[in-house]
TORTORFI-652397 format. One record per residue (C-alpha): residue number from 1; residue in three letters; x, y, z. Coordinates in nm, 4 decimals, padded with zeros to 6 digits. Layout:
N
<i = NUM	aa = ala	u = X	v = Y	w = Z>
...
END
This chain:
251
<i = 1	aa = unk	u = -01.2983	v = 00.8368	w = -01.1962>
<i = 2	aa = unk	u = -01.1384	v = 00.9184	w = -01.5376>
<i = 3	aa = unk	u = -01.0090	v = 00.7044	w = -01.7697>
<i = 4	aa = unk	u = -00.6545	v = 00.7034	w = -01.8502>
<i = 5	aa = unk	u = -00.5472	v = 00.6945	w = -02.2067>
<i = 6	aa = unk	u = -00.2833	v = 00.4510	w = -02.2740>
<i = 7	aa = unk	u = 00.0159	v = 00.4446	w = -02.4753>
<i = 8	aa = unk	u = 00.0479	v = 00.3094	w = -02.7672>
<i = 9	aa = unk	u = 00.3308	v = 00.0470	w = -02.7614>
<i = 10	aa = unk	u = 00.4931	v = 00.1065	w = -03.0568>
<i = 11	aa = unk	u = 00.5973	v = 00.4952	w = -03.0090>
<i = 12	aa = unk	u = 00.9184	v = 00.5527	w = -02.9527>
<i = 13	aa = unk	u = 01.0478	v = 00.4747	w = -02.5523>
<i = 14	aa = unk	u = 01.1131	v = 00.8131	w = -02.4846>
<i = 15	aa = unk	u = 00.7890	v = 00.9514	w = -02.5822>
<i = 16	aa = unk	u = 00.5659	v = 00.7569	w = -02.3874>
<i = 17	aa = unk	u = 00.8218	v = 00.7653	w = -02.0572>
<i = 18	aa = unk	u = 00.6174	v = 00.8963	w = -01.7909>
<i = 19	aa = unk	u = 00.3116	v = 00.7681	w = -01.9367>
<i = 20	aa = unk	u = 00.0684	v = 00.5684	w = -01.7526>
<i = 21	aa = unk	u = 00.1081	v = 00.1737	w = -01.7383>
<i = 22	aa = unk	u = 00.0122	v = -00.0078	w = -02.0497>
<i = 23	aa = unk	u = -00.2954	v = -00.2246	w = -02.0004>
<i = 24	aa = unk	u = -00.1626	v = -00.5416	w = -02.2396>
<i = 25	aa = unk	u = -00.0357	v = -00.8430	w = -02.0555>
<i = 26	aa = unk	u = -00.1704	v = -01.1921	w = -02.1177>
<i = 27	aa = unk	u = -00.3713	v = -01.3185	w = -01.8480>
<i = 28	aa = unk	u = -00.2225	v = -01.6432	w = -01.7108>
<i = 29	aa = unk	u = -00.3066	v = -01.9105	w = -01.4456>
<i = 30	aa = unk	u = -00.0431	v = -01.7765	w = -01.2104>
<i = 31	aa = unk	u = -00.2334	v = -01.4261	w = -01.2443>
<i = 32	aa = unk	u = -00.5653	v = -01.5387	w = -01.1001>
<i = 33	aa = unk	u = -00.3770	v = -01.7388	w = -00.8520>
<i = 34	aa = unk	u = -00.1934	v = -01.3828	w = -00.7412>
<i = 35	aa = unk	u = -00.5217	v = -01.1859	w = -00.7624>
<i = 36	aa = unk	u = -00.6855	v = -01.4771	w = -00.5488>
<i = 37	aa = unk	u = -00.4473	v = -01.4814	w = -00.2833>
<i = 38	aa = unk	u = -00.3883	v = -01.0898	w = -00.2834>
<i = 39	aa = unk	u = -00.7788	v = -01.0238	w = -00.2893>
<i = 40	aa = unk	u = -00.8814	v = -01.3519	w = -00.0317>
<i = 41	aa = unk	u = -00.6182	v = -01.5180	w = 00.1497>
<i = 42	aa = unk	u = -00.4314	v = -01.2278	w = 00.2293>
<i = 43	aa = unk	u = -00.6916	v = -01.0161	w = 00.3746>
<i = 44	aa = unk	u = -00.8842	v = -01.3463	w = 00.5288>
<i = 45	aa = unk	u = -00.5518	v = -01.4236	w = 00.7057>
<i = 46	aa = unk	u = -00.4950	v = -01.1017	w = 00.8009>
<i = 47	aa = unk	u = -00.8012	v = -01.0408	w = 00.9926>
<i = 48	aa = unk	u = -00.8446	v = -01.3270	w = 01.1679>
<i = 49	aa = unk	u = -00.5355	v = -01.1263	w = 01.3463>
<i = 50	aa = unk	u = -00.8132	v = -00.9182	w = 01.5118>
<i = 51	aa = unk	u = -00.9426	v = -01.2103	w = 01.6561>
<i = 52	aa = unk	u = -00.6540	v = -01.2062	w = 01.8783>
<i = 53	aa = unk	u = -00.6287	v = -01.0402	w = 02.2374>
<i = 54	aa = unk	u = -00.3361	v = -00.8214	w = 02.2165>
<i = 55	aa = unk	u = -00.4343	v = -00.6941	w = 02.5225>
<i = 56	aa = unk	u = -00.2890	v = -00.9737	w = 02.7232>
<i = 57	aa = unk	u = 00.0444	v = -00.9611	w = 02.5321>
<i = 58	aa = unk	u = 00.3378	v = -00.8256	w = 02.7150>
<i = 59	aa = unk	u = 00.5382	v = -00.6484	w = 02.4476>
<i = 60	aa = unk	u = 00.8383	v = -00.6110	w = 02.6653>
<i = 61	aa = unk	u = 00.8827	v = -00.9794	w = 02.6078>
<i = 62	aa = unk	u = 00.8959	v = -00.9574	w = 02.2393>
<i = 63	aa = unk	u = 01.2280	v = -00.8436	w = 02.0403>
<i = 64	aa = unk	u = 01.0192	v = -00.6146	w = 01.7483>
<i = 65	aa = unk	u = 01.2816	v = -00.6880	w = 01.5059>
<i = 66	aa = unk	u = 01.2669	v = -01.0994	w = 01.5116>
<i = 67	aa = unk	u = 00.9061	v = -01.0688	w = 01.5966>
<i = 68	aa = unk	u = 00.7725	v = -00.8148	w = 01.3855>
<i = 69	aa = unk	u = 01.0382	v = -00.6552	w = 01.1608>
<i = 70	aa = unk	u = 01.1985	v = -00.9317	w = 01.0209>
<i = 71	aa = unk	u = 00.9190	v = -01.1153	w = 00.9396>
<i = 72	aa = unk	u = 00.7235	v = -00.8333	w = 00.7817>
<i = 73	aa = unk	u = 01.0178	v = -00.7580	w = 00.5106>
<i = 74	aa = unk	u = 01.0639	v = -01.1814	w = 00.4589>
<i = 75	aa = unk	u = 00.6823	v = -01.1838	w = 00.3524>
<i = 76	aa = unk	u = 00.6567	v = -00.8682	w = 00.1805>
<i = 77	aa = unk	u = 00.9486	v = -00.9086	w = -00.0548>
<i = 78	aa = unk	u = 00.8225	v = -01.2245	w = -00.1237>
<i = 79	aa = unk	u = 00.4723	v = -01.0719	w = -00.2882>
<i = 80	aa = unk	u = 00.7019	v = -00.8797	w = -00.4442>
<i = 81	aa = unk	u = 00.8813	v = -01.1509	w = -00.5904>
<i = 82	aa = unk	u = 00.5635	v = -01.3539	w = -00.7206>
<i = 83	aa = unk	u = 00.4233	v = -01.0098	w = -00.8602>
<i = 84	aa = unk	u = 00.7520	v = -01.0096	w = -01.0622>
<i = 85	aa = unk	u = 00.7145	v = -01.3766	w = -01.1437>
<i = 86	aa = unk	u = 00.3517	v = -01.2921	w = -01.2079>
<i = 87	aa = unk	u = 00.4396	v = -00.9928	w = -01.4704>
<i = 88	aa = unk	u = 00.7057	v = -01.2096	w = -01.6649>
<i = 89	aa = unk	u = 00.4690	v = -01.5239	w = -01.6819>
<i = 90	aa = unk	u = 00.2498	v = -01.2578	w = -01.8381>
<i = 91	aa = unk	u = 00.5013	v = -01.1182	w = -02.0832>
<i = 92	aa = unk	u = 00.4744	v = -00.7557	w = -01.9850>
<i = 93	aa = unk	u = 00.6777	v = -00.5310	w = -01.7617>
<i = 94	aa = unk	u = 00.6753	v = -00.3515	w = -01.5004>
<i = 95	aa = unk	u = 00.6206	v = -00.0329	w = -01.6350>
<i = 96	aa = unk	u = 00.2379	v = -00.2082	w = -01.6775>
<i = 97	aa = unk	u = 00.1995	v = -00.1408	w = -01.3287>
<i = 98	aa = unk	u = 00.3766	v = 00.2253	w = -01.3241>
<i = 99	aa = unk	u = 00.7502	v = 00.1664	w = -01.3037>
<i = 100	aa = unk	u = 00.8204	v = 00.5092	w = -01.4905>
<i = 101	aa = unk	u = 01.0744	v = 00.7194	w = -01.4870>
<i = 102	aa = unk	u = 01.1026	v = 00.9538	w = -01.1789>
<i = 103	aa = unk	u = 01.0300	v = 01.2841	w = -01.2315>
<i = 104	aa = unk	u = 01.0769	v = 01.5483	w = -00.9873>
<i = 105	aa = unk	u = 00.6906	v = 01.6462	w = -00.9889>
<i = 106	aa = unk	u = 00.6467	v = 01.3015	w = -00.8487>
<i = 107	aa = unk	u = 00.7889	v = 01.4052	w = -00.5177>
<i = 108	aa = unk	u = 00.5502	v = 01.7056	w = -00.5102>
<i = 109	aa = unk	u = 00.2602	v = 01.4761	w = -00.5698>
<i = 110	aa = unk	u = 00.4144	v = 01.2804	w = -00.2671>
<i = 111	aa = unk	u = 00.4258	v = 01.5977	w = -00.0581>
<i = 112	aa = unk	u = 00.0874	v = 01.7517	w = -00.1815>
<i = 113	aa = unk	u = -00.1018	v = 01.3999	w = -00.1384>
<i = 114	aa = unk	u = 00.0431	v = 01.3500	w = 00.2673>
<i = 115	aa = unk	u = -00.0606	v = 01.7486	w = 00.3463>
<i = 116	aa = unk	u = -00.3930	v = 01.6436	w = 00.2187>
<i = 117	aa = unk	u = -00.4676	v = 01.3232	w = 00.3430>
<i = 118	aa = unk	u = -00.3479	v = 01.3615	w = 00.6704>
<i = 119	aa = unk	u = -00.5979	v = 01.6373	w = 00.7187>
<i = 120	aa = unk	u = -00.8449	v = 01.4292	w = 00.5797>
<i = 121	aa = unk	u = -00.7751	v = 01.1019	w = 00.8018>
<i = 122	aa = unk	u = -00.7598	v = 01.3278	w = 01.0951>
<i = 123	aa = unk	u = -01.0722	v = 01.4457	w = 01.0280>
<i = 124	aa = unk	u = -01.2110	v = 01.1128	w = 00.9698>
<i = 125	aa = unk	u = -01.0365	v = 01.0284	w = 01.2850>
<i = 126	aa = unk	u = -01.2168	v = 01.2753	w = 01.5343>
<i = 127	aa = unk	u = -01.5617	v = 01.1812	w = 01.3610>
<i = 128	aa = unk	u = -01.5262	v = 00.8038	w = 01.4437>
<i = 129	aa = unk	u = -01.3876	v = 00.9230	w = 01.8024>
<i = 130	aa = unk	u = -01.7473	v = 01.0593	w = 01.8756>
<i = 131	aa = unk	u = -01.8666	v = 00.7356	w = 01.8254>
<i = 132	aa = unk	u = -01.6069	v = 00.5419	w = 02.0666>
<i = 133	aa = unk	u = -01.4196	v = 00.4364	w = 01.8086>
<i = 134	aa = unk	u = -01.0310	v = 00.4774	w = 01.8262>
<i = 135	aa = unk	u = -00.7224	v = 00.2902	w = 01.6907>
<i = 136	aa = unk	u = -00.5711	v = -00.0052	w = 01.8859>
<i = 137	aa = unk	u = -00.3025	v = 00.1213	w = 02.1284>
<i = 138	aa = unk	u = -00.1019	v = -00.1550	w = 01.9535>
<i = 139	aa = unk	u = 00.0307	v = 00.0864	w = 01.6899>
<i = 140	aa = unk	u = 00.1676	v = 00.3331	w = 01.9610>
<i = 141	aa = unk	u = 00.3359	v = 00.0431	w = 02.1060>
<i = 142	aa = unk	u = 00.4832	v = -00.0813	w = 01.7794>
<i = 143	aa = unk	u = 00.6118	v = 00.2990	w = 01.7127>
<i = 144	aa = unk	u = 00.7732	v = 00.3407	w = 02.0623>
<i = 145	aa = unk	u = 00.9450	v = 00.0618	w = 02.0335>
<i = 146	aa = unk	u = 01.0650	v = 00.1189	w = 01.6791>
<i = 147	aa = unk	u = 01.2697	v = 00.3916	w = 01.8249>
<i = 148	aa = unk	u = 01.5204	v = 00.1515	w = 02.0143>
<i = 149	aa = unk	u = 01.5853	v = -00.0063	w = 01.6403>
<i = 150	aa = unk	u = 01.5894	v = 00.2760	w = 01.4172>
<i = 151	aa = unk	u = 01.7601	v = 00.1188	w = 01.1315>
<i = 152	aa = unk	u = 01.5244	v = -00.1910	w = 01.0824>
<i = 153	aa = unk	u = 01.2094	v = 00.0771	w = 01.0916>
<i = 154	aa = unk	u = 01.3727	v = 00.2071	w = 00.7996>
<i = 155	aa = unk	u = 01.4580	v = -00.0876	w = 00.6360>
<i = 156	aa = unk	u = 01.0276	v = -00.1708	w = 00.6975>
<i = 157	aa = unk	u = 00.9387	v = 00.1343	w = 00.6365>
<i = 158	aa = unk	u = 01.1169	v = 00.0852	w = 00.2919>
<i = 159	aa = unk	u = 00.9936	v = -00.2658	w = 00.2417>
<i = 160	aa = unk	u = 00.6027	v = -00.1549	w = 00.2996>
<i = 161	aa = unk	u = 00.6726	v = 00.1488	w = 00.0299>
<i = 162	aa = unk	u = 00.7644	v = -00.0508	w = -00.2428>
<i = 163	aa = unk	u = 00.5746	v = -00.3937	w = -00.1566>
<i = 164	aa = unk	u = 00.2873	v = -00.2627	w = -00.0776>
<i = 165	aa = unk	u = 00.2495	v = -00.0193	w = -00.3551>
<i = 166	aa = unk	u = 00.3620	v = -00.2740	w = -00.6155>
<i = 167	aa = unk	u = 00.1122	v = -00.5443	w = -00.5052>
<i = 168	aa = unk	u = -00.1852	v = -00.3110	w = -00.4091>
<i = 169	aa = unk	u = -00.1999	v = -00.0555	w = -00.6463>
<i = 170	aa = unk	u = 00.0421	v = -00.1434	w = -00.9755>
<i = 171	aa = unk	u = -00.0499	v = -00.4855	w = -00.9942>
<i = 172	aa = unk	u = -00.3913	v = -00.5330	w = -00.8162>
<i = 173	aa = unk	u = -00.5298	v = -00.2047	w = -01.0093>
<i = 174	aa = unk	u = -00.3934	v = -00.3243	w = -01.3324>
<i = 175	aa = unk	u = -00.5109	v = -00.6518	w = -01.3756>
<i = 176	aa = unk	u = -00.8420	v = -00.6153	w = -01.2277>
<i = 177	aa = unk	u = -00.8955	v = -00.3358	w = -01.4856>
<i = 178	aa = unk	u = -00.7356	v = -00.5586	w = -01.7292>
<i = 179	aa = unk	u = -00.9452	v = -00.8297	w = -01.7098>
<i = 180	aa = unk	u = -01.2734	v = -00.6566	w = -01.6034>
<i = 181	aa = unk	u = -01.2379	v = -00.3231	w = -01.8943>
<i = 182	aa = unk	u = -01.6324	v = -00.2631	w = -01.8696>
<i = 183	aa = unk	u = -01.6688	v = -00.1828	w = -01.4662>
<i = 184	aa = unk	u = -01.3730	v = 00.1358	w = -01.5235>
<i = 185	aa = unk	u = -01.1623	v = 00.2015	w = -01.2120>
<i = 186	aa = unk	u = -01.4055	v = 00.1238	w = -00.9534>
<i = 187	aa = unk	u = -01.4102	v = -00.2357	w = -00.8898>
<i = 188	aa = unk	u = -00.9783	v = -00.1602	w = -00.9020>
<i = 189	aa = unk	u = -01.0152	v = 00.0615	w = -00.6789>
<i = 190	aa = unk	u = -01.2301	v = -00.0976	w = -00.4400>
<i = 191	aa = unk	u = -01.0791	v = -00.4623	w = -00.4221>
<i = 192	aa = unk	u = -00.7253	v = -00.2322	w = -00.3625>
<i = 193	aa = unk	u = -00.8316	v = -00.0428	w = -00.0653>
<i = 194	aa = unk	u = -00.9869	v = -00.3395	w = 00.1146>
<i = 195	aa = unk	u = -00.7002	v = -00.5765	w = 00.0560>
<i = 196	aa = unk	u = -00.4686	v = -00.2872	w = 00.1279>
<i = 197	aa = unk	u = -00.6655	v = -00.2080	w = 00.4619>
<i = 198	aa = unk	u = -00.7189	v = -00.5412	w = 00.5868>
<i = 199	aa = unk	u = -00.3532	v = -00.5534	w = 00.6327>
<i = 200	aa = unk	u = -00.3541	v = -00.3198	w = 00.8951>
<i = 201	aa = unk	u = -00.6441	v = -00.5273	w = 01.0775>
<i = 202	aa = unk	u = -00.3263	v = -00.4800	w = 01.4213>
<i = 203	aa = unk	u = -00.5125	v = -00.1645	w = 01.4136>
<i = 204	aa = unk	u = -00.8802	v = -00.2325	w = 01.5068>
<i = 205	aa = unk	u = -01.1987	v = -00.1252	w = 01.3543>
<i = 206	aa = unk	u = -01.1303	v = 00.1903	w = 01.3328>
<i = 207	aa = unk	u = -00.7865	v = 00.1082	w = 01.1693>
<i = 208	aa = unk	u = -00.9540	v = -00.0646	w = 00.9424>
<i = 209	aa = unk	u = -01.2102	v = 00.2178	w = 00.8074>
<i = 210	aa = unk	u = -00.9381	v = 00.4892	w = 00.8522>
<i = 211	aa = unk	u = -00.7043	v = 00.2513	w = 00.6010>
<i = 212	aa = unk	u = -00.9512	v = 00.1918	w = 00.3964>
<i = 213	aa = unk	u = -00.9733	v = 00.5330	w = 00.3345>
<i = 214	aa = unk	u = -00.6322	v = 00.6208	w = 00.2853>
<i = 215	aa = unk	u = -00.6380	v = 00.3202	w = 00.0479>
<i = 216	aa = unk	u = -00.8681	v = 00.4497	w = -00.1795>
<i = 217	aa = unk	u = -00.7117	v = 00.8310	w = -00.1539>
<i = 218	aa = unk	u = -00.3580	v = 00.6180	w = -00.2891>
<i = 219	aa = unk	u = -00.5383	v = 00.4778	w = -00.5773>
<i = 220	aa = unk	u = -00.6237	v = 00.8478	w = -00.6442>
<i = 221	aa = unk	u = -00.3140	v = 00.9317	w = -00.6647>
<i = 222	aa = unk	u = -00.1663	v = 00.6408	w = -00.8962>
<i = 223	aa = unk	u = -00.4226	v = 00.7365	w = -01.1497>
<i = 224	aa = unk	u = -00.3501	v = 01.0856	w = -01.1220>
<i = 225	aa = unk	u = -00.0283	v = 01.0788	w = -01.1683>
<i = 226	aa = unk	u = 00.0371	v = 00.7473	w = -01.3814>
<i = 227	aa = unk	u = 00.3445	v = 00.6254	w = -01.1914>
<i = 228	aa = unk	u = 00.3682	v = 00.4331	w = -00.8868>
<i = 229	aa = unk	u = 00.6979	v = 00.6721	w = -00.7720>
<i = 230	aa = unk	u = 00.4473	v = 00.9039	w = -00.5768>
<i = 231	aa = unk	u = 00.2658	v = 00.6342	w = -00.3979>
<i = 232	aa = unk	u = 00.6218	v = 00.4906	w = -00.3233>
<i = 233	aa = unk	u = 00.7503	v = 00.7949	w = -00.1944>
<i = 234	aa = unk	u = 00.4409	v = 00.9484	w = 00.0233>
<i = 235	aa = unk	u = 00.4022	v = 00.5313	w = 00.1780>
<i = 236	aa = unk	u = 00.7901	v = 00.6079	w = 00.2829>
<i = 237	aa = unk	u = 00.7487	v = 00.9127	w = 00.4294>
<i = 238	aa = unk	u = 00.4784	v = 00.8225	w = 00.6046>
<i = 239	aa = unk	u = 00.5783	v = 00.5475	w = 00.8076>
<i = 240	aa = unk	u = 00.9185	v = 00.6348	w = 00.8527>
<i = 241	aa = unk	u = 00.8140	v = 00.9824	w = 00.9917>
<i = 242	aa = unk	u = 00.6051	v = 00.8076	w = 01.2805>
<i = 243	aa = unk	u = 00.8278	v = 00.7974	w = 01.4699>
<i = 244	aa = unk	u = 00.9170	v = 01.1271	w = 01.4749>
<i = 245	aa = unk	u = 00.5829	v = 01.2369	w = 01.4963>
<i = 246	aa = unk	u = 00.5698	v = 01.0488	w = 01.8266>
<i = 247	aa = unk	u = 00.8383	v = 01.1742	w = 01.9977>
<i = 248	aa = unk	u = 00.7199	v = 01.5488	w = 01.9314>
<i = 249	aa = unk	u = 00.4095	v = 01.4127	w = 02.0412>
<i = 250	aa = unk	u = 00.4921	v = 01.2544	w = 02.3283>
<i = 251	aa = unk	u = 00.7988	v = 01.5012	w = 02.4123>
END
């Protein structure tokens, strides 16, 4: 992957706006603790998840939004709020991890990168289907029902956008890089997509490969465009327009 060149700190604001995330921070306990539990205990707790029958679970018993919405944007703002933590124990920003400015391109990036991946995940998707491998029912479930509480799937679909992104790609990326400069973007990009796909692990195996994917066609996309707005906005779009995808698809 190519390197990105970045700014020089003491330009002027408004000539480096846009730029991709500075590199400084200092490196401090609470940053190895975040990488540790972002890179391990997150994805370890996560798939012990697929160790789980959902089979036998009747879903009709379950209210989605106290026992899946609500939790989900609880523990995901709360990454959020240690990777802020995390960035002001280190004395940088959050334009380190790609808090630019929006720019309108951004949202073409957003729109160009979900035309493209789709149709590369669906692809993926038909090639593990000749090997018997498909994605848990689970997530057709979880979309059906997010139709009888439209306003809490956006307020998830939200929450995973900017959580996600933040902690996966801004900070994960960043300070891997930062602290490992000789290995380039690869081990960044690696430890990302796995974390990032192992919290999907509702979605089976072949969840798991498809995300993993996806993950590392994200990190892509942060480098290439050296802002996290893109990532932000295709994530949104994404899972908020499942459920209309379903009910064409299912119309």
């Amino acid at each position: 992957m190519n390197e990105l060149n970045y700014p020089d700190e003491s330009e002027p604001k408004e000539e480096i706006t846009g730029a991709p995330p500075a590199p400084s921070f200092t490196p401090r306990l609470g940053t190895y603790i975040l990488l540790f539990f972002l890179l391990v205990i997150w994805p370890g707790a996560s798939l012990s998840f697929m160790l789980l029958d959902t089979a036998q679970i009747n879903w009709d018993l379950y209210d989605p939004v106290y026992f899946i919405y609500l939790p989900t944007i609880i523990i995901q703002w709360l990454i959020f709020i240690a990777v802020a933590l995390g960035i002001y124990r280190e004395k940088s920003t959050f334009r380190s991890i790609g808090f630019v400015r929006l720019r309108w391109k951004d949202f073409l990036y957003a729109v160009g990168f979900l035309l493209a991946s789709n149709l590369i995940l669906a692809a993926l998707q038909q090639l593990l289907s000749l090997f018997g491998m498909s994605i848990s029912q689970d997530v057709d479930i979880l979309v059906d029902k997010a139709r009888e509480s439209i306003w809490w799937w956006l307020a998830v679909s939200v929450t995973a956008a900017i959580c996600e992104e933040t902690a996966f790609r801004g900070y994960i990326m960043t300070r891997v890089k930062g602290l490992y400069r000789k290995g380039g973007w690869l081990l960044p990009v690696v430890l990302s997509s796995l974390s990032f796909a192992s919290g999907h692990s509702y979605q089976g195996t072949a969840g798991l490969i498809l995300l993993f994917i996806y993950g590392l066609l994200f990190c892509g996309l942060y480098i290439f465009s050296k802002s996290l707005w893109p990532c932000i906005l295709a994530h949104f779009i994404q899972d908020f327009s499942a459920i209309f995808l379903y009910n064409f698809m299912h119309s």
